[in-house]
C-alpha positions, 0 to 999 in steps of 0.5 A: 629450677625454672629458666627465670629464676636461674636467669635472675640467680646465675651470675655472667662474667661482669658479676650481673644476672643473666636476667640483663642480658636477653640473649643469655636468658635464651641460651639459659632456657635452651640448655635447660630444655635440652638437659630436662629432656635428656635428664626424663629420657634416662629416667624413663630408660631406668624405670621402665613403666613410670609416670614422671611429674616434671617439677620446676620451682620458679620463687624468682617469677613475680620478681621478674615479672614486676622489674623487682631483681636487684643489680650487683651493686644493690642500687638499682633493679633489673628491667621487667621482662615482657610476660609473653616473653617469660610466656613463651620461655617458660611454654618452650621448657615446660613443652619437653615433658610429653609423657606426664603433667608438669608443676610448677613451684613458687613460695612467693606471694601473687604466683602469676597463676593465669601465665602458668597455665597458658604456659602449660603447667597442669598443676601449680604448687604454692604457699597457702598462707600467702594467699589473699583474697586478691588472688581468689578470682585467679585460683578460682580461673585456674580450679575450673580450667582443670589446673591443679593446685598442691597447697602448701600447709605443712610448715618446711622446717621442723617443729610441731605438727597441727592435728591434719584437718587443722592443717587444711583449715585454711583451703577449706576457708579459700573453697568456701570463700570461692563457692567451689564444689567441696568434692572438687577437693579431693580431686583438684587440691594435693597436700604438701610442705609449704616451701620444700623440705630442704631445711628439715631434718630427715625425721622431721621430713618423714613426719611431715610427708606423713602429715600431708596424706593425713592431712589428705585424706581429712579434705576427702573425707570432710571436704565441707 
């Protein structure tokens, strides 16, 4: 979990997020950073060889971002966060991934793609079916600045699966939309479940994963 939404989530002794409090988020985002370092250096020592991808899921961002994280008692929000602060918070934890791309994670709508990639992040994961048109001119941006984008189209949950090209219909529909090169796809769009597999069942998980590199190899094979 990414350093803002762990500051909205964790709770300080007054019963308040730590989100109210700045010299909390900072000590958060320092302790986090030190513990990812830590936590990739002893991957790296165990899997000698391994290129690790650091994911971070940040649901809560555009939350504190617009001021919209609810207080303990329910009545009131959370002030706003400065965005050059979240900026430089998020680029301070995201810097201790040197040897490999960072992702960051949101099933959120209106996922704040620009401050992502001036933070760092090589790849964003996002939930495709929220997308509007609004968000065209952002992912547009972030597609020619080299970000890549892990679309989230597989339902998280289990149930019926689609036919795997169906499943990528609709970032078809967002490259066409954008005037994008269709072989960009293959190079800049990686398929996932839409919000994690947490909620899944293993076999459920299983199909769904197996899904995705379908669904894949459907957007290299017909990108138009």
């Amino acid at each position: 979990m990414g350093p803002w939404t762990l500051a909205a989530g964790l709770e300080l002794r007054n019963g308040e997020a730590a989100l109210s409090d700045p010299g909390a988020c900072r000590d958060l985002a320092a302790s986090l950073a030190e513990g990812l370092r830590l936590h990739l250096a002893e991957v790296r020592r165990r899997v000698p060889g391994a290129r690790l991808v650091l994911q971070l899921d940040e649901p809560s961002l555009t939350a504190v971002l617009r001021g919209q994280v609810r207080t303990a008692s329910g009545y009131r929000t959370h002030r706003a966060v400065d965005r050059q602060v979240v900026e430089a918070t998020l680029r301070d934890v995201l810097g201790v991934q040197t040897e490999g791309p960072v992702v960051v994670h949101s099933c959120a709508p209106d996922v704040p793609l620009a401050l992502l990639r001036r933070a760092g992040a090589a790849a964003v994961s996002l939930d495709v079916s929220l997308l509007t048109e609004r968000d065209d001119e952002a992912i547009g941006e972030a597609v020619e600045a080299g970000t890549r984008l892990f679309a989230g189209v597989v339902p998280g949950t289990d149930g019926p699966l689609s036919d795997p090209a169906g499943s990528v219909m609709g970032v078809r529909t967002l490259w066409r939309r954008l005037g994008l090169e269709p072989g960009l796809l293959a190079e800049t769009v990686t398929v996932t479940p839409a919000c994690g597999l947490a909620g899944a069942s293993p076999a459920y998980a299983r199909r769904a994963l197996a899904h995705c590199v379908q669904a894949a190899r459907s957007l290299a094979d017909n990108p138009e």
